[in-house]
Every structure is written in structure tokens, then in C-alpha cells.
C-alpha positions as CSV (number, residue, x, y, z in Angstrom):
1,X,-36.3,3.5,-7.9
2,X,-34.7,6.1,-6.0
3,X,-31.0,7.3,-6.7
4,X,-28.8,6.4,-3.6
5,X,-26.2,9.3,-2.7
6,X,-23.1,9.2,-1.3
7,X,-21.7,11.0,1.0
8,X,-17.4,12.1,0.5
9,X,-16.5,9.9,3.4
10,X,-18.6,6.8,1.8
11,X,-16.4,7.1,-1.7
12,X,-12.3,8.3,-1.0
13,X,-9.9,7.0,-3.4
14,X,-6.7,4.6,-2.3
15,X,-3.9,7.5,-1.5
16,X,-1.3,6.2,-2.8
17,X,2.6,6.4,-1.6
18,X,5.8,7.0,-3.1
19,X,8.4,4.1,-2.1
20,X,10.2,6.1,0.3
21,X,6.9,6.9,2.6
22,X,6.4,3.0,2.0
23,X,9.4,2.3,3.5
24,X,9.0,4.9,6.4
25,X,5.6,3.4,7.3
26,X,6.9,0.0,7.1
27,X,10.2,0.1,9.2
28,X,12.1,-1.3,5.9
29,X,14.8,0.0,3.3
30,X,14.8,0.1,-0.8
31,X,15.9,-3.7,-1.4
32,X,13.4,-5.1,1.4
33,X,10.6,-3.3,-0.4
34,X,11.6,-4.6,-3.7
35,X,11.6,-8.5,-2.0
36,X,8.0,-7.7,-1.0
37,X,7.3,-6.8,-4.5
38,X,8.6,-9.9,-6.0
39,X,7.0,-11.7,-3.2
40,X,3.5,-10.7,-4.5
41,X,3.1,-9.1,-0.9
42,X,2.9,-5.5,-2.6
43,X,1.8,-4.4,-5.5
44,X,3.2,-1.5,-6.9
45,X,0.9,1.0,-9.2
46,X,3.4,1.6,-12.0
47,X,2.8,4.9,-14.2
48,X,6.3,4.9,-16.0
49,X,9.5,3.5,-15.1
50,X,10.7,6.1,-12.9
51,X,7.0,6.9,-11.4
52,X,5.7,4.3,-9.0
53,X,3.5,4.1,-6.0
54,X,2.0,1.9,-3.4
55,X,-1.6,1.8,-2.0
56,X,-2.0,2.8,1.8
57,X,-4.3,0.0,1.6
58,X,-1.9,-2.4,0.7
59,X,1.0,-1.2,3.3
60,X,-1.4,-0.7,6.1
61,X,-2.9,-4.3,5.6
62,X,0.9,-5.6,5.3
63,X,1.3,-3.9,8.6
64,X,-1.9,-5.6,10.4
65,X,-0.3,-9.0,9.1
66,X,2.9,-8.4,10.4
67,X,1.8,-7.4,13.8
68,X,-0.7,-10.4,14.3
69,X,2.5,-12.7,13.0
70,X,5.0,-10.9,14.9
71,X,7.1,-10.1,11.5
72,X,7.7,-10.2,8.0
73,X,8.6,-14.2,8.1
């Protein structure tokens, strides 16, 4: 059986964003991100207490929702 290949553009990891380019992409501030949080509707990637990201993914599919909806609510 024949090893398949990727190419770079087939496997690109999730960049991931710091909360203040979060908020930028999403039109929000610090305590509306955090409500999203505890809402489940982001999930942060937490490497210490002080050091936490968000997936592209995540924001840009929370985007897509919120345009279809017409907001957050």
C-alpha cells in the first residue's frame, strides 16, 4: 500500500490568538470575551495562568454564527 503525502497547505496547524486579537477580530472587549468563555462559546487553550490563547478556528466560526443570526444573542 502506497504512502499518501501531503502537501503544506493539506496539514497547517490552528494559529492561535492572544485575547486582545480575539477581541479585535470579534468587535468585543475583555469581560464580553470572558462571558463567551463561560458560555462554552470559546474555548480558551490555557498554557499557564497568565499565557492563554484562542483558536482562529474557533473565533472565525463564532463570527459565521453571529453574522447568519444577526448577533451574539
Amino acid at each position: 500500500m502506497p504512502f499518501r503525502t501531503t502537501s503544506p497547505d493539506e496539514v497547517k496547524p490552528d494559529t492561535l490568538l492572544t485575547a486582545k486579537e480575539a477581541q479585535h477580530r470579534l468587535g468585543i472587549g475583555p469581560t464580553t470575551l470572558n462571558k463567551f468563555v463561560r458560555l462554552a462559546w470559546l474555548t480558551p487553550a490555557r498554557f499557564s495562568k497568565r499565557l492563554v490563547r484562542y483558536r482562529a478556528s474557533e473565533v472565525g466560526a463564532l463570527i459565521e454564527k453571529f453574522s447568519k443570526n444577526g448577533g451574539a444573542a
